[in-house]
SEGU-288573 format. One record per atom (N, C-alpha, C): residue number from 0; residue in three letters; atom name; x, y, z. Coordinates in steps of 0.05 Angstrom, whole numbers, plus 32768, in hexadecimal, padded with zeros to 4 digits. Example, Ala and Ser with C-alpha at 12.3 -4.5 7.8 and 13.67 -1.06 7.14 Angstrom:
BEGIN
pos=0, code=ala, site=N, x=8108, y=7F8E, z=809C
pos=0, code=ala, site=CA, x=80F6, y=7FA6, z=809C
pos=0, code=ala, site=C, x=8108, y=7FBE, z=809C
pos=1, code=ser, site=N, x=8101, y=7FD3, z=808E
pos=1, code=ser, site=CA, x=8111, y=7FEB, z=808F
pos=1, code=ser, site=C, x=8102, y=8001, z=809D
***
This chain:
BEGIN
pos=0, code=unk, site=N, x=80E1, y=7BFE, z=7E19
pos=0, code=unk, site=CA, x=80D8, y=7C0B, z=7E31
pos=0, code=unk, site=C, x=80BF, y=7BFC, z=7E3A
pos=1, code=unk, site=N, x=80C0, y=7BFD, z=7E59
pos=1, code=unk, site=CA, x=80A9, y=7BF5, z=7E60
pos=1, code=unk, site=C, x=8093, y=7BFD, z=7E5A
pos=2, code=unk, site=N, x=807C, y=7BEE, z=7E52
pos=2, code=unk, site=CA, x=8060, y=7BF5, z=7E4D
pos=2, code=unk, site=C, x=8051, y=7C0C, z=7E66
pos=3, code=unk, site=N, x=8059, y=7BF8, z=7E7F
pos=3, code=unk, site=CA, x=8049, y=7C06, z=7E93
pos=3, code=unk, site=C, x=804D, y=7C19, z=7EA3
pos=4, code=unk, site=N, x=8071, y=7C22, z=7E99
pos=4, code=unk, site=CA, x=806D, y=7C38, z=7EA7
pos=4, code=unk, site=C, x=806E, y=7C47, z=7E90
pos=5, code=unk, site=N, x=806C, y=7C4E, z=7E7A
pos=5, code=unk, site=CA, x=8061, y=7C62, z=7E6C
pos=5, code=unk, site=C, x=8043, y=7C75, z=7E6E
pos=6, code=unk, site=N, x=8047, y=7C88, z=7E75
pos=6, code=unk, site=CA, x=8031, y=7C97, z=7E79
pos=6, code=unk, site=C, x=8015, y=7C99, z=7E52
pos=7, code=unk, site=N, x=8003, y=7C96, z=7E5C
pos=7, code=unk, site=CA, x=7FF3, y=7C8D, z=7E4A
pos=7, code=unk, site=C, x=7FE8, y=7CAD, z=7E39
pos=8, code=unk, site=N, x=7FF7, y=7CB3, z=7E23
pos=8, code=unk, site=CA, x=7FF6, y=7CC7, z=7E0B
pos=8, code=unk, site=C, x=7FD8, y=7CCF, z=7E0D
pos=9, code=unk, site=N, x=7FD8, y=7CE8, z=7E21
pos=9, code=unk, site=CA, x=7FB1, y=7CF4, z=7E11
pos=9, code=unk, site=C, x=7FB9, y=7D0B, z=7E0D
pos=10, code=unk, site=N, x=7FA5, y=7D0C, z=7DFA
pos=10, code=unk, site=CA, x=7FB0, y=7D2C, z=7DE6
pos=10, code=unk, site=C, x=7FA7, y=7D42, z=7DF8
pos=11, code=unk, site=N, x=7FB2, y=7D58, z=7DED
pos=11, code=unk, site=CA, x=7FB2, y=7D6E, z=7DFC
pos=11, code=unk, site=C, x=7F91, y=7D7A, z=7DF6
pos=12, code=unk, site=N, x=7F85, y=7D83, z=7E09
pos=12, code=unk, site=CA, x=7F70, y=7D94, z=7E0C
pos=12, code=unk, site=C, x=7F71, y=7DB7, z=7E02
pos=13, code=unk, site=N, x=7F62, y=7DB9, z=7DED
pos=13, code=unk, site=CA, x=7F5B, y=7DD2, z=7DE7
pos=13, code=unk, site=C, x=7F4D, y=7DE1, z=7DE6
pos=14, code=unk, site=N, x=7F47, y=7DF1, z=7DFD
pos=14, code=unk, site=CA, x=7F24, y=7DF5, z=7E00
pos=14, code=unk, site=C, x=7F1E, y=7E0F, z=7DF2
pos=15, code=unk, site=N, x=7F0E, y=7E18, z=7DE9
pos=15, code=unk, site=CA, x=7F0B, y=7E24, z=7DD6
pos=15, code=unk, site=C, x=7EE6, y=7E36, z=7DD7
pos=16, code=unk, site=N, x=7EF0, y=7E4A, z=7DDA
pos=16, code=unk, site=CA, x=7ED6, y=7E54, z=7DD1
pos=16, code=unk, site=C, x=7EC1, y=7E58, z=7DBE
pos=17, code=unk, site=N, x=7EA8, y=7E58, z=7DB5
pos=17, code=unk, site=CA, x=7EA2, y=7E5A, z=7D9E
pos=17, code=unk, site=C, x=7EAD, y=7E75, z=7D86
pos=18, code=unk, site=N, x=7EB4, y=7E86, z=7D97
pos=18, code=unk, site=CA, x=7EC2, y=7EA2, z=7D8B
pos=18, code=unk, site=C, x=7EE1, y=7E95, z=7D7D
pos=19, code=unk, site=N, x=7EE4, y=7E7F, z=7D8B
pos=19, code=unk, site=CA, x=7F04, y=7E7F, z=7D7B
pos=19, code=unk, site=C, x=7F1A, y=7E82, z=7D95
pos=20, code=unk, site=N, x=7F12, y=7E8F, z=7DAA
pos=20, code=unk, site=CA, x=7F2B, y=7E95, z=7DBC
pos=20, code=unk, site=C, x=7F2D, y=7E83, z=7DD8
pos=21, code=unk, site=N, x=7F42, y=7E7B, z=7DDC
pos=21, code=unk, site=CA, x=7F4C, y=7E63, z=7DF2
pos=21, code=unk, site=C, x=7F3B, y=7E6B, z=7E0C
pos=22, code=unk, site=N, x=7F36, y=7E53, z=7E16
pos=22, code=unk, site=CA, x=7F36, y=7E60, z=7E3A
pos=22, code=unk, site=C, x=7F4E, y=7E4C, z=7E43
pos=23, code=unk, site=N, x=7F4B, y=7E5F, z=7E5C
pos=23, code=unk, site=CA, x=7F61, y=7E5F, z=7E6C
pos=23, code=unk, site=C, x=7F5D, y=7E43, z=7E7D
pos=24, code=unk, site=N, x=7F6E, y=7E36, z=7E7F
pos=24, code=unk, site=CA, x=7F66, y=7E1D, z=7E9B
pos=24, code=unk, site=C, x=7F66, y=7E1C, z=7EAC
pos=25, code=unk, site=N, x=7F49, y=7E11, z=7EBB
pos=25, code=unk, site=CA, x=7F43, y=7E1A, z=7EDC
pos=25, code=unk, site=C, x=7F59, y=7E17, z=7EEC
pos=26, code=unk, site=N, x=7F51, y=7E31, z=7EF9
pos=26, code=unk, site=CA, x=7F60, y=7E2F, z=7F16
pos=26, code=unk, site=C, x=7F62, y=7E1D, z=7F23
pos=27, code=unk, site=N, x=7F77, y=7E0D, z=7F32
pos=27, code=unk, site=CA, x=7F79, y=7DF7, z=7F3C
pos=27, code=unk, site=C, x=7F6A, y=7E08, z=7F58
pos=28, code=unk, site=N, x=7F5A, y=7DEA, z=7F5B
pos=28, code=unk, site=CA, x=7F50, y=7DF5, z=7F7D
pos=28, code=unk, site=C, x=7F6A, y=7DF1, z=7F93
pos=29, code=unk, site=N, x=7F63, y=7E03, z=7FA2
pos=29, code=unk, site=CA, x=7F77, y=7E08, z=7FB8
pos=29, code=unk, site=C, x=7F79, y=7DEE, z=7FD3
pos=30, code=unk, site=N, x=7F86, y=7DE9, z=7FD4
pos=30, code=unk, site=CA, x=7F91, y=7DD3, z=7FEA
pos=30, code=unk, site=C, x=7F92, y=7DDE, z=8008
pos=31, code=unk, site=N, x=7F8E, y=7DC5, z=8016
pos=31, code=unk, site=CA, x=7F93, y=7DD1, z=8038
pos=31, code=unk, site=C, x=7FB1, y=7DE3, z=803E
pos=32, code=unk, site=N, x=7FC1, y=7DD7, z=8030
pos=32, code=unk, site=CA, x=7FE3, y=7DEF, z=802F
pos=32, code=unk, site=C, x=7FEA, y=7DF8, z=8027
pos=33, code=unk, site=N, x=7FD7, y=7E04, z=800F
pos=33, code=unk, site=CA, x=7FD2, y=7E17, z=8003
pos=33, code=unk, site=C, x=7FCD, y=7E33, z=8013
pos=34, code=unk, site=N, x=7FAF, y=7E25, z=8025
pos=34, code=unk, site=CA, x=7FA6, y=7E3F, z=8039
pos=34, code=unk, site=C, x=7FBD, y=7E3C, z=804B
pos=35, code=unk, site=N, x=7FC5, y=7E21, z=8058
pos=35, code=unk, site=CA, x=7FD9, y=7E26, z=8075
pos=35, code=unk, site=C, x=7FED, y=7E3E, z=8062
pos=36, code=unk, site=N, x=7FF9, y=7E32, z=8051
pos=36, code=unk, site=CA, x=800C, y=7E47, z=8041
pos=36, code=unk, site=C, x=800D, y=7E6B, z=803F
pos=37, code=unk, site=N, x=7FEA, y=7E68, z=8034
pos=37, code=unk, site=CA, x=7FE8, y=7E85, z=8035
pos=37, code=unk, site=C, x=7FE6, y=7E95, z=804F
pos=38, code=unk, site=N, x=7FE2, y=7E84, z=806E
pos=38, code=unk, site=CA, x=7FD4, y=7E9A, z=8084
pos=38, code=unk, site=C, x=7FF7, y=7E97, z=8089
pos=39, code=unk, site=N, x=8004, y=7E87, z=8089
pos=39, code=unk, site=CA, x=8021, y=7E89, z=8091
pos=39, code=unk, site=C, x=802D, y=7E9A, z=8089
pos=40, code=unk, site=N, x=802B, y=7EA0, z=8072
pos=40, code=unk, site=CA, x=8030, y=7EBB, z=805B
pos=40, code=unk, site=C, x=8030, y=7ED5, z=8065
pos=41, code=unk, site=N, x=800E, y=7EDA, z=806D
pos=41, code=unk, site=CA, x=8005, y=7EEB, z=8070
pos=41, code=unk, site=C, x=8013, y=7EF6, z=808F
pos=42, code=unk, site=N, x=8012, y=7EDB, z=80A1
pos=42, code=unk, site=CA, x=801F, y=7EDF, z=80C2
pos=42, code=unk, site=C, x=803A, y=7EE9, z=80BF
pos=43, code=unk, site=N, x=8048, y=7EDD, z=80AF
pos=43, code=unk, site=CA, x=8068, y=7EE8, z=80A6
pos=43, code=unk, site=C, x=806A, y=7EF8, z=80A0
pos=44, code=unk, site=N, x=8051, y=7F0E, z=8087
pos=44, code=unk, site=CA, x=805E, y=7F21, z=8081
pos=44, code=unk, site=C, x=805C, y=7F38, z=808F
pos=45, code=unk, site=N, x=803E, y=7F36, z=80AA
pos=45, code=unk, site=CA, x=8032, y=7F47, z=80C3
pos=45, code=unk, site=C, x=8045, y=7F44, z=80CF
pos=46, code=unk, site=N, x=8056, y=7F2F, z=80D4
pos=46, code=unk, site=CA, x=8071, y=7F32, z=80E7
pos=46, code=unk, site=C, x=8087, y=7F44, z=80E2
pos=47, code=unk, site=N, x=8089, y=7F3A, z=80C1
pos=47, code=unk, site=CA, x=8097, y=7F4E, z=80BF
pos=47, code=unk, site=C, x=8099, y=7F6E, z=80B8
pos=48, code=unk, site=N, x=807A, y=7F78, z=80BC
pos=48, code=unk, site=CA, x=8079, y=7F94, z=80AF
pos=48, code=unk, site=C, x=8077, y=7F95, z=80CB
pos=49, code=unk, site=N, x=806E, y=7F8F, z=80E9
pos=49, code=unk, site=CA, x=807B, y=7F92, z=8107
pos=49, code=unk, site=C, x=8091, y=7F9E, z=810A
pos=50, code=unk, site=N, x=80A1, y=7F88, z=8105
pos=50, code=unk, site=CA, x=80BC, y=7F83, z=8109
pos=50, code=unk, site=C, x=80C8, y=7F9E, z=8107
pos=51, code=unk, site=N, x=80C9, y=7FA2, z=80E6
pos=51, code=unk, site=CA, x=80CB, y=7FC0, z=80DA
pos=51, code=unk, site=C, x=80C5, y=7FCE, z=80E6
pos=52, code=unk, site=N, x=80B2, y=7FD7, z=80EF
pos=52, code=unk, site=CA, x=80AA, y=7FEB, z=8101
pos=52, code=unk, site=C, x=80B4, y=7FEF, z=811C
pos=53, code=unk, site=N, x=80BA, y=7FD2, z=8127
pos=53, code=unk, site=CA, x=80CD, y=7FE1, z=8139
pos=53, code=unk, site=C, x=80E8, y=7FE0, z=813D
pos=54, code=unk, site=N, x=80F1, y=7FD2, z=8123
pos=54, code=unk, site=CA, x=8113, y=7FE1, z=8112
pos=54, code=unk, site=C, x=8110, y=7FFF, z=810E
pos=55, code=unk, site=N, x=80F6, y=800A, z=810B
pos=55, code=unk, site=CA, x=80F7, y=8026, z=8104
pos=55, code=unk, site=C, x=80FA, y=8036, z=811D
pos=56, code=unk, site=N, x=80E7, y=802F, z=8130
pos=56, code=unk, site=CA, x=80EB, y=803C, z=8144
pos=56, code=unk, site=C, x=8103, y=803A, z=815B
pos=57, code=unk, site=N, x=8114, y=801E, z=8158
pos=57, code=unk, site=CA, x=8125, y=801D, z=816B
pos=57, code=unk, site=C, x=8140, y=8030, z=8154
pos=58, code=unk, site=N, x=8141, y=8035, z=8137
pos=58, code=unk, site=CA, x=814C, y=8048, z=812D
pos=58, code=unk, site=C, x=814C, y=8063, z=813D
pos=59, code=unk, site=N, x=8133, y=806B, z=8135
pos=59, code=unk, site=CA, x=812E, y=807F, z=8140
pos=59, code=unk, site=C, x=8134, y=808B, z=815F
pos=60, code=unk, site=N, x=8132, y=8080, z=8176
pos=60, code=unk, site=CA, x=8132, y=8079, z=818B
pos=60, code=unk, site=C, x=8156, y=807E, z=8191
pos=61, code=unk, site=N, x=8164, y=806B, z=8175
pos=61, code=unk, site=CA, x=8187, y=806E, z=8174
pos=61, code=unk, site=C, x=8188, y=8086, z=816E
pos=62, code=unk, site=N, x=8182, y=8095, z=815F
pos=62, code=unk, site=CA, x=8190, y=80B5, z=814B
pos=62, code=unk, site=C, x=8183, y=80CB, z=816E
pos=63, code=unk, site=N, x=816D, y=80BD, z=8170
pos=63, code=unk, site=CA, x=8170, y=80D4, z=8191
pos=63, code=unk, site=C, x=817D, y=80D3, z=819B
pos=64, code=unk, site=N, x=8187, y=80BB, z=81AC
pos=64, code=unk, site=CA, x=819A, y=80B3, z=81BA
pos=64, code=unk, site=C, x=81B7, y=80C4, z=81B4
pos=65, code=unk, site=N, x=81BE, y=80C0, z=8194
pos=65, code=unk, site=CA, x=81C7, y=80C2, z=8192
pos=65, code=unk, site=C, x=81D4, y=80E7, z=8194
pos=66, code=unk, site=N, x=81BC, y=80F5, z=8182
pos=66, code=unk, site=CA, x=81BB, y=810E, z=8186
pos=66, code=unk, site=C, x=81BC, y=8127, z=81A0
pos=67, code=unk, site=N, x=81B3, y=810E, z=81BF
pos=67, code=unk, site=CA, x=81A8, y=8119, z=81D0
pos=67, code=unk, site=C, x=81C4, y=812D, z=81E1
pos=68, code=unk, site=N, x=81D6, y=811D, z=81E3
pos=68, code=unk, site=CA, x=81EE, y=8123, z=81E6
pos=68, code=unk, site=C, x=8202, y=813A, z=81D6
pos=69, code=unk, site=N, x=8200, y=8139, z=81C0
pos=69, code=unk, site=CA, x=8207, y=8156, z=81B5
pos=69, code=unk, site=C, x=81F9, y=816C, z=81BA
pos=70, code=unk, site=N, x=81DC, y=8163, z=81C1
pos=70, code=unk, site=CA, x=81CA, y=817D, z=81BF
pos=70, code=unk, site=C, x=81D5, y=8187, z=81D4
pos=71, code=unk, site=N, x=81D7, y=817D, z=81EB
pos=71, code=unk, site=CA, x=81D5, y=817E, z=8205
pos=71, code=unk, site=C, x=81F1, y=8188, z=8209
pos=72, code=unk, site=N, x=820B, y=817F, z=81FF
pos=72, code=unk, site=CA, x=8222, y=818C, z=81FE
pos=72, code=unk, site=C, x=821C, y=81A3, z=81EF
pos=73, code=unk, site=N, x=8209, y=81B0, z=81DB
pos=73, code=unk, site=CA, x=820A, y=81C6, z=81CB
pos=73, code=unk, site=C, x=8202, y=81E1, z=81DD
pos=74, code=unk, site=N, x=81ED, y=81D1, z=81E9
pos=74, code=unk, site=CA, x=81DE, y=81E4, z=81FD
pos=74, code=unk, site=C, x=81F4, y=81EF, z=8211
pos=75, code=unk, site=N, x=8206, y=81D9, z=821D
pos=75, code=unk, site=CA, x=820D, y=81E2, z=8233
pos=75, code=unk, site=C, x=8226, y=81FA, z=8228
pos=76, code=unk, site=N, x=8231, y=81F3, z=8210
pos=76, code=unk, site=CA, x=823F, y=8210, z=8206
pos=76, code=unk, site=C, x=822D, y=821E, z=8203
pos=77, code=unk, site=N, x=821F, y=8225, z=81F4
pos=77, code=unk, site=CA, x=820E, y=823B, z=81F9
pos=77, code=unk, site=C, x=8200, y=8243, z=8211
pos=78, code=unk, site=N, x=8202, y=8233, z=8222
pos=78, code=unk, site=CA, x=8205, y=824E, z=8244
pos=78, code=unk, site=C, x=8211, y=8248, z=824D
pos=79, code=unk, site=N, x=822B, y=823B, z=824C
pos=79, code=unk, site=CA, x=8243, y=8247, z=8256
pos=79, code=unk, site=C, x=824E, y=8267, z=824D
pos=80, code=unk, site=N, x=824B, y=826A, z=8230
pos=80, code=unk, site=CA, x=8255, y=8282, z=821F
pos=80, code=unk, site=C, x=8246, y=8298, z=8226
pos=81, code=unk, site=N, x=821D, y=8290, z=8225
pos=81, code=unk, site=CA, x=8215, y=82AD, z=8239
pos=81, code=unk, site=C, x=8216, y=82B1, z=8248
pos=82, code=unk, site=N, x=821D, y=829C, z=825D
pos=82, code=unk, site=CA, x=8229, y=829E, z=827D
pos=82, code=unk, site=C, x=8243, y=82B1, z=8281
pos=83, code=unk, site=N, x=825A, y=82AC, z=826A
pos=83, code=unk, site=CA, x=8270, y=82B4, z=826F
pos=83, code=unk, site=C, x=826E, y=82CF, z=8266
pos=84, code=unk, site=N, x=8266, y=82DA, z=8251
pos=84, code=unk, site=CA, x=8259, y=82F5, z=8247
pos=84, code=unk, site=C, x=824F, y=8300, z=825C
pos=85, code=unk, site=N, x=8238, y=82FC, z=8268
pos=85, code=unk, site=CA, x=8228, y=8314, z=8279
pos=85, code=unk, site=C, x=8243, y=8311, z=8294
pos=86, code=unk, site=N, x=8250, y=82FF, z=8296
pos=86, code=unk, site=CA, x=8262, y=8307, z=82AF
pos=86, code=unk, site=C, x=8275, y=8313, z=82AA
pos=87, code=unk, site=N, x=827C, y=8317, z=8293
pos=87, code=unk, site=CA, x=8292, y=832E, z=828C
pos=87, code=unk, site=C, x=8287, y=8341, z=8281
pos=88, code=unk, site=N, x=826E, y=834A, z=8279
pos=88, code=unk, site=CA, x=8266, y=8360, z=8272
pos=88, code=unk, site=C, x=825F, y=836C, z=8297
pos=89, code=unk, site=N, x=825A, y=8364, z=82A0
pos=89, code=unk, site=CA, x=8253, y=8366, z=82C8
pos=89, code=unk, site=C, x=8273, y=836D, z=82CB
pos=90, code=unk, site=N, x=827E, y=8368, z=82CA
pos=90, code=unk, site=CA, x=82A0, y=836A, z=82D4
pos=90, code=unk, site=C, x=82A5, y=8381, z=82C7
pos=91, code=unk, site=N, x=829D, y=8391, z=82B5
pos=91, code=unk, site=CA, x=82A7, y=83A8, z=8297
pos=91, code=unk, site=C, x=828B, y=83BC, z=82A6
pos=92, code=unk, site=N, x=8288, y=83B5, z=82BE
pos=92, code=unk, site=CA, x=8275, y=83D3, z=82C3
pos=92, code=unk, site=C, x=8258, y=83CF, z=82B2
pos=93, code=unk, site=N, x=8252, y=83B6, z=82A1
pos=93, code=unk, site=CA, x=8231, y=83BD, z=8299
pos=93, code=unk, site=C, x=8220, y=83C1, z=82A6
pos=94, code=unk, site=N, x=8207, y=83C5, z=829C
pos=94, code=unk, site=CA, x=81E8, y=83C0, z=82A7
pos=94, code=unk, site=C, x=81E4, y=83B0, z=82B8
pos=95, code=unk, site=N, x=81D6, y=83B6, z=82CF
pos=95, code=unk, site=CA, x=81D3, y=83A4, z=82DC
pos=95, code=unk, site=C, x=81CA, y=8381, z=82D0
pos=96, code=unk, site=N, x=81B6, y=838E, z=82BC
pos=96, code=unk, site=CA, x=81A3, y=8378, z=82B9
pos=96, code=unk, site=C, x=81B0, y=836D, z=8296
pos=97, code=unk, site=N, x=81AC, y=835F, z=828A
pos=97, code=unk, site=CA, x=81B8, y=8351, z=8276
pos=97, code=unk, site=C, x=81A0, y=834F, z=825C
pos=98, code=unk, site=N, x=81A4, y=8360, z=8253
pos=98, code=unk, site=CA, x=8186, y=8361, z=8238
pos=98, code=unk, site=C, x=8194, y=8354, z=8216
pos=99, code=unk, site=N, x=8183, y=8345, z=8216
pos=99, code=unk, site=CA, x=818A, y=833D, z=81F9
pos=99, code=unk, site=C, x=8185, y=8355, z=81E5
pos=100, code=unk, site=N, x=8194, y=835F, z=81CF
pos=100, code=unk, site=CA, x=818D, y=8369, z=81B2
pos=100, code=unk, site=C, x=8189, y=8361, z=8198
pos=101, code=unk, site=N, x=816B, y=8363, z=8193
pos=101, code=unk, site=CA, x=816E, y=8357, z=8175
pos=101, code=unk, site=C, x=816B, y=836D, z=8162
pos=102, code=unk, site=N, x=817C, y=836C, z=814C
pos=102, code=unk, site=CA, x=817B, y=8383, z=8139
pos=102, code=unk, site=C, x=8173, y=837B, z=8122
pos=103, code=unk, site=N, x=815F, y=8384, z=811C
pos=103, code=unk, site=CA, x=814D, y=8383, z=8104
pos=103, code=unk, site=C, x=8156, y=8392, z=80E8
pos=104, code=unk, site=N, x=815B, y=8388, z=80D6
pos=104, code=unk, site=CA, x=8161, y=8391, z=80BF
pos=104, code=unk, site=C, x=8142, y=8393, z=80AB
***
């Protein structure tokens, strides 16, 4: 094998405290795309907790939509039915006037 491209054998570093216990090896200092890296990160993940938010609300926004129309058909049976009631209780000789009763137990 070639001489020169062999990488040149240095022993491994053991740093060592006087107590006996390892330290850890420095933190590599941080690089320019390191930071571009991290604000990109950070822009990506503000985009996407946005985003989310208005996945939530155009949800939301659907289940109305969606609900608005039954309600609205629910309602209109329910006065059609007291419509049709007080005009046949009017036809059967009632009260002039049309009073609700609630009976309390």
């Amino acid at each position: 094998m070639d001489q020169s491209r062999r990488r040149p054998e240095t022993p491994p570093v053991l740093d060592m405290t006087p107590e006996g216990e390892f330290r850890d090896p420095a933190p590599l200092r941080a690089t320019w795309l390191d930071r571009v890296l991290a604000r990109v990160g950070a822009a990506a993940l503000l985009l996407t907790l946005v985003v989310g938010g208005f996945l939530v609300a155009a949800l939301a926004v659907l289940f109305v939509g969606l609900l608005l129309p039954v309600a609205l058909v629910a309602g209109l049976v329910a006065f059609v039915s007291l419509w049709w009631r007080v005009r046949r209780m009017r036809r059967q000789g009632g009260a002039d006037g049309f009073r609700f009763l609630v009976i309390r137990r």
